[in-house]
C-alpha positions as CSV (number, residue, x, y, z in Angstrom):
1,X,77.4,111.4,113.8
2,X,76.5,107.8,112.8
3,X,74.0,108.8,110.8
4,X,76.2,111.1,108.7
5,X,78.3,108.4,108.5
6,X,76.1,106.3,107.2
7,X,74.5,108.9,104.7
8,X,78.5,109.7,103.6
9,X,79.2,105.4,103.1
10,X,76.1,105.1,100.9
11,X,77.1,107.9,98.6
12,X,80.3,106.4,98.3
13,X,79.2,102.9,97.8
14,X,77.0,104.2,94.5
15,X,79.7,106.2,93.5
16,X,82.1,103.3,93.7
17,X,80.5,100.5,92.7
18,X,81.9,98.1,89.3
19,X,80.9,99.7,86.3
20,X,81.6,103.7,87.0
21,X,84.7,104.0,84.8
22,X,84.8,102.8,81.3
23,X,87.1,99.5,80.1
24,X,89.4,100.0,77.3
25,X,89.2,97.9,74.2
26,X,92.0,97.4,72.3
27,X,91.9,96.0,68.4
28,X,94.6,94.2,66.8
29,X,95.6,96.3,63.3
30,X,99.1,94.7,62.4
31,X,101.9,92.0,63.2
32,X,104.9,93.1,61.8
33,X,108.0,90.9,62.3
34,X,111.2,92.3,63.5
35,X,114.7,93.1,60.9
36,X,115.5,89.7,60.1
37,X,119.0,90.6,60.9
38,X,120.7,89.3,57.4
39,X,118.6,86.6,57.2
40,X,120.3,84.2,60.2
41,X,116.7,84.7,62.1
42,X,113.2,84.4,61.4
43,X,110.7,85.5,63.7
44,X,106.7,85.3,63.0
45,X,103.5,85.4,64.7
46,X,104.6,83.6,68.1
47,X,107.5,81.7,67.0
48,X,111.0,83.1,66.0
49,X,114.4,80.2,64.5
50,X,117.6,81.1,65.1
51,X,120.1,79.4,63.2
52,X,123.7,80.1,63.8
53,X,125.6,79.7,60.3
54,X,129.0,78.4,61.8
55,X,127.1,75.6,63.9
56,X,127.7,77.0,67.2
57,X,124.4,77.5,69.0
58,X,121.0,77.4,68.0
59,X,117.8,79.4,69.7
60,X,114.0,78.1,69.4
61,X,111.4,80.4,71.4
62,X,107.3,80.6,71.1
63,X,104.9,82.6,72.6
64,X,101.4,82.7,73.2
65,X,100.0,85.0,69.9
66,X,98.1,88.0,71.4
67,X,94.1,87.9,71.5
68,X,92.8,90.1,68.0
69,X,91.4,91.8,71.0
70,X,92.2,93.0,73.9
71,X,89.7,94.3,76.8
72,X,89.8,95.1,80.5
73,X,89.7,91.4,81.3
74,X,93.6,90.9,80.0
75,X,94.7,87.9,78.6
76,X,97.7,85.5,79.8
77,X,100.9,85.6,77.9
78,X,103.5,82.2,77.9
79,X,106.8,83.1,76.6
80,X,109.0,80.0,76.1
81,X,112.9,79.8,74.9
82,X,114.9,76.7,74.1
83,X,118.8,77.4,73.8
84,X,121.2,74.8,72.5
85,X,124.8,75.6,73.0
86,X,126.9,73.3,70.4
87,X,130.3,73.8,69.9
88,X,130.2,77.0,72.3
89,X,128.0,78.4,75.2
90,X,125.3,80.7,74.3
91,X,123.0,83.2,76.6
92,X,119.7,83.1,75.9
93,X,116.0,84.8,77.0
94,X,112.8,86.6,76.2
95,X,110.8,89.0,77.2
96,X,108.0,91.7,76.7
97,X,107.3,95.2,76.7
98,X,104.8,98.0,75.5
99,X,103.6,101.6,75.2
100,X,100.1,100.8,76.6
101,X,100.0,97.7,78.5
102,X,100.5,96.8,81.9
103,X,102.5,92.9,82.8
104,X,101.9,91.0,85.9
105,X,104.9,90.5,86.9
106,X,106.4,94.0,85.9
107,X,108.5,94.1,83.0
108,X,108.7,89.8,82.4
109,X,111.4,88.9,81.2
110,X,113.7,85.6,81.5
111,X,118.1,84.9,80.7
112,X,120.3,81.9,81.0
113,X,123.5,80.9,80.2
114,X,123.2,77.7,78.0
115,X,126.9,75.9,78.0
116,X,128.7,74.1,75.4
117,X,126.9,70.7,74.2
118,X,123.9,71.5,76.4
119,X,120.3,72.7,76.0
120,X,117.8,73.9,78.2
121,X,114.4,75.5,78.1
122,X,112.5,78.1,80.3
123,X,108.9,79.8,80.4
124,X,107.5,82.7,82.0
125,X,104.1,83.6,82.1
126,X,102.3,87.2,83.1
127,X,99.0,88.5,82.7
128,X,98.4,91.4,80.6
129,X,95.7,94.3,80.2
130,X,95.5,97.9,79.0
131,X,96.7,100.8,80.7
132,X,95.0,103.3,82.9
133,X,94.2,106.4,81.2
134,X,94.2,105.0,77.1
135,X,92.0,107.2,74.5
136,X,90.0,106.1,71.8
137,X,92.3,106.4,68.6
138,X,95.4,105.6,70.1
139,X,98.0,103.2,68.7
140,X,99.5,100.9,71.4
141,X,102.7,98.7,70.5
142,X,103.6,94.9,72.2
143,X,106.9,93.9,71.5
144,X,107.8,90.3,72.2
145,X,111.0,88.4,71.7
146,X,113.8,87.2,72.6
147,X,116.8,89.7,73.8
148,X,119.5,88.3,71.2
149,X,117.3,88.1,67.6
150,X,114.8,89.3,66.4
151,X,111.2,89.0,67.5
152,X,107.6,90.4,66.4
153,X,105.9,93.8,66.9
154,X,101.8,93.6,67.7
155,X,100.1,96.9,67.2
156,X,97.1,98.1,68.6
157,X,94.1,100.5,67.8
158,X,92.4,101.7,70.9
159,X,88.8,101.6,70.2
160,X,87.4,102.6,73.3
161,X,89.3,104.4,76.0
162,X,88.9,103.6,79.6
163,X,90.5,103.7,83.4
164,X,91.4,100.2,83.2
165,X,91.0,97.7,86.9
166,X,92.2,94.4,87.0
167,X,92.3,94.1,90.7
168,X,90.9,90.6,92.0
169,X,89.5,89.5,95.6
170,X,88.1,86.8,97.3
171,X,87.5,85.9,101.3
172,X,88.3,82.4,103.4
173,X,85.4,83.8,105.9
174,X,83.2,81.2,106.9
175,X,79.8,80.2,106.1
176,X,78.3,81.1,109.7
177,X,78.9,83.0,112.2
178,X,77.4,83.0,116.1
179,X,76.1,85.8,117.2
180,X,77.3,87.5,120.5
181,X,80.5,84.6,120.4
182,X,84.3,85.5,121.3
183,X,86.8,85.8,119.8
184,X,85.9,87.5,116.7
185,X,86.2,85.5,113.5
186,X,89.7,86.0,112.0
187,X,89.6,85.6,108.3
188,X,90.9,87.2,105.2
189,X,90.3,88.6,101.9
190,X,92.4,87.4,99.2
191,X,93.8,89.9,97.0
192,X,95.6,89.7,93.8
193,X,96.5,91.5,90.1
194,X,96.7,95.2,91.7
195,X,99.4,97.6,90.2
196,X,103.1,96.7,91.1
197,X,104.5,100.2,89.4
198,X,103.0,102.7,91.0
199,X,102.7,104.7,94.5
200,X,98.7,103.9,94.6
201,X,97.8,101.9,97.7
202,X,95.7,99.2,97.8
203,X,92.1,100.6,99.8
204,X,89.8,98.2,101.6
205,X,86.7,100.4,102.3
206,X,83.4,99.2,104.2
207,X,80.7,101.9,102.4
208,X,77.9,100.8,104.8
209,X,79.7,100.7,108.1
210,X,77.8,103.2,110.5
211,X,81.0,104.2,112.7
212,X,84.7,103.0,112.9
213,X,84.3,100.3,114.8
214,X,82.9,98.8,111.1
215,X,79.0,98.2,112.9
216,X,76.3,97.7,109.9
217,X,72.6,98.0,110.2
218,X,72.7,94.1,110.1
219,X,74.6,93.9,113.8
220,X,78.0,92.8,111.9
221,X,80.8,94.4,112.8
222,X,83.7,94.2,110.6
223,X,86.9,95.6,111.6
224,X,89.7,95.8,108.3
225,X,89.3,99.2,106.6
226,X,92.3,101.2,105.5
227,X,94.9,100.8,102.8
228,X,98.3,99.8,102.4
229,X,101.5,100.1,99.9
230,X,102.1,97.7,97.9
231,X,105.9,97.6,97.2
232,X,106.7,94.6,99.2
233,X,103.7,92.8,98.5
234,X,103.8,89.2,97.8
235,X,100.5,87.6,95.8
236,X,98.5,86.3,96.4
237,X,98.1,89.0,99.5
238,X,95.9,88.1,102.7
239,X,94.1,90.9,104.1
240,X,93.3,90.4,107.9
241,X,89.6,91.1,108.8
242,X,87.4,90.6,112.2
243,X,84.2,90.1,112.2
244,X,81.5,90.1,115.2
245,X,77.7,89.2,115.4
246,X,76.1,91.9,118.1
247,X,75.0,92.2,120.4
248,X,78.4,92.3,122.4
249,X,78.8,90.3,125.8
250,X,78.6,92.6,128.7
251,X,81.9,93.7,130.1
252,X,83.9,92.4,126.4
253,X,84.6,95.8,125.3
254,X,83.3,95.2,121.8
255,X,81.4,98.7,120.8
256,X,78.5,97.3,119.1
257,X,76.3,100.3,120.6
258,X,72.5,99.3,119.7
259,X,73.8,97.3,116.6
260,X,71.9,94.2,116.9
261,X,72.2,90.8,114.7
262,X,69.4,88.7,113.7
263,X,69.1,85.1,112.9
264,X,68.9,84.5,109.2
265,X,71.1,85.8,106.4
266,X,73.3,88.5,106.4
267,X,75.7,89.8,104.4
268,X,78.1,92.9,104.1
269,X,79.7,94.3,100.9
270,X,83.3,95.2,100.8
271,X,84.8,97.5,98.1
272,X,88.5,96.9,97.3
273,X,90.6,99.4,94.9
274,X,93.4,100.9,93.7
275,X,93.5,104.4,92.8
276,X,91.3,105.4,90.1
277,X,90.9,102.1,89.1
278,X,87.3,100.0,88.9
279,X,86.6,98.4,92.9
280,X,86.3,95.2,93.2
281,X,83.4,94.3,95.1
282,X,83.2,91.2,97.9
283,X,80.1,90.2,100.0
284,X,80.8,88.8,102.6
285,X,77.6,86.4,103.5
286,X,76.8,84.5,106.8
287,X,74.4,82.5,108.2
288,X,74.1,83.5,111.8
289,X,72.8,81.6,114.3
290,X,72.0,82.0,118.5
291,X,74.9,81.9,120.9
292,X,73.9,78.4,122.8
């Protein structure tokens, strides 16, 4: 049984690793200003005035101007709106959308109510990439503005199509570990940028465990694969992992079977992913050293 296990987890792992799906490349082709709305607002490449004729509020907001090119790795987008209310209150705000891309947070978007003889300014960042799924020759739209004038349209020519992965993850594990010491070590990985807007769980898989109890061929056993939701997710997300160096202690109940650790380096790859997108590998790499 282990060792189909272990034939099945190195399959997997050269199946999965970085690389196996393609990364879409988008190429800026035109900026095209929104209706100027009888001349009262101008918007242009990340900036857009709006001037109230009868002096009663006035709206300033800038934005970061989209990459001429956009690729798998995303780019960050700062939206920023200053409202003055003058001789009235004004509601203000700004925001993003598109036909192709995916925001981090979901939708971003900010509003406020300005009053009468006050101003007041507000950002919002979120990280964008492409879509899952985009094909070579497609057109892809961003819209940015704010939601009470007029704001710019960025358009898109997808130049190579792709599955997209923007998932990120790193580990608190220590440098060391003892080998045959109790408790386990407790430590996480760190995982961020997955897909808000979607029912795909978040998968931590070990591809060179030999059995369920996460043994490698190294001695380390890592206990932390499965998957989870992610609609109540907060990020950055900690992902609970425990790790032992075998051989176990007798009479601890750790299943460590003939898995034995050695002094010296070791190290044991994670994958972590999100439907079809791209995993995200982490190696998790220890010195490990006798029990005293």
């Amino acid at each position: 049984m282990r060792r189909f296990l272990a034939l099945w987890a190195i399959w997997l792992f050269a199946a999965l690793l970085p690389g196996s799906l393609a990364a879409a490349t988008l190429e800026l082709v035109e900026v095209k200003p929104d209706d100027p709305w009888g001349g009262w607002a101008h918007a242009g490449d990340g900036h857009m005035v709006q001037d109230d004729s009868y002096g009663r509020y006035g709206l300033d907001a800038t934005w970061t101007p989209p990459p001429a090119v956009i690729d798998d790795a995303g780019f960050a987008l700062t939206m920023t709106v200053t409202a003055k209310g003058l001789s009235e209150h004004t509601y203000a705000g700004i925001g993003a959308n598109s036909d192709g891309l995916l925001f981090d947070p979901f939708a971003p978007s900010l509003s406020f109510k300005v009053e009468a003889g006050e101003s007041a300014t507000q950002t919002i960042t979120a990280f964008v990439r492409p879509s899952e799924g985009l094909e070579a020759g497609q057109r892809i739209r961003l819209s940015i503005g704010p939601n009470t004038a007029p704001g710019v349209s960025y358009f898109y020519q997808v130049t190579t199509g792709g599955g997209g992965g923007w998932l990120r993850a790193t580990h608190d594990c220590p440098a060391e570990i003892v080998i045959s010491a109790l408790p386990s070590v407790n430590c996480h990985l760190i995982l961020s940028g997955w897909r808000r807007n979607t029912a795909d769980p978040v998968r931590v898989l070990l591809p060179q465990a030999l059995d369920t109890y996460g043994n490698h061929a190294n001695g380390i056993q890592v206990l932390g694969q499965g998957e989870e939701d992610v609609f109540n997710w907060d990020e950055p997300r900690s992902w609970g992992l425990f790790i032992f160096a075998c051989p176990a202690q007798q009479g601890t109940g750790a299943n460590c079977y003939d898995s034995v650790t050695l002094p010296g380096p070791v190290s044991v790859p994670i994958l972590v992913l999100q439907g079809d997108d791209p995993p995200v590998r982490v190696d998790l790499d220890f010195t490990a050293v006798p029990h005293p």
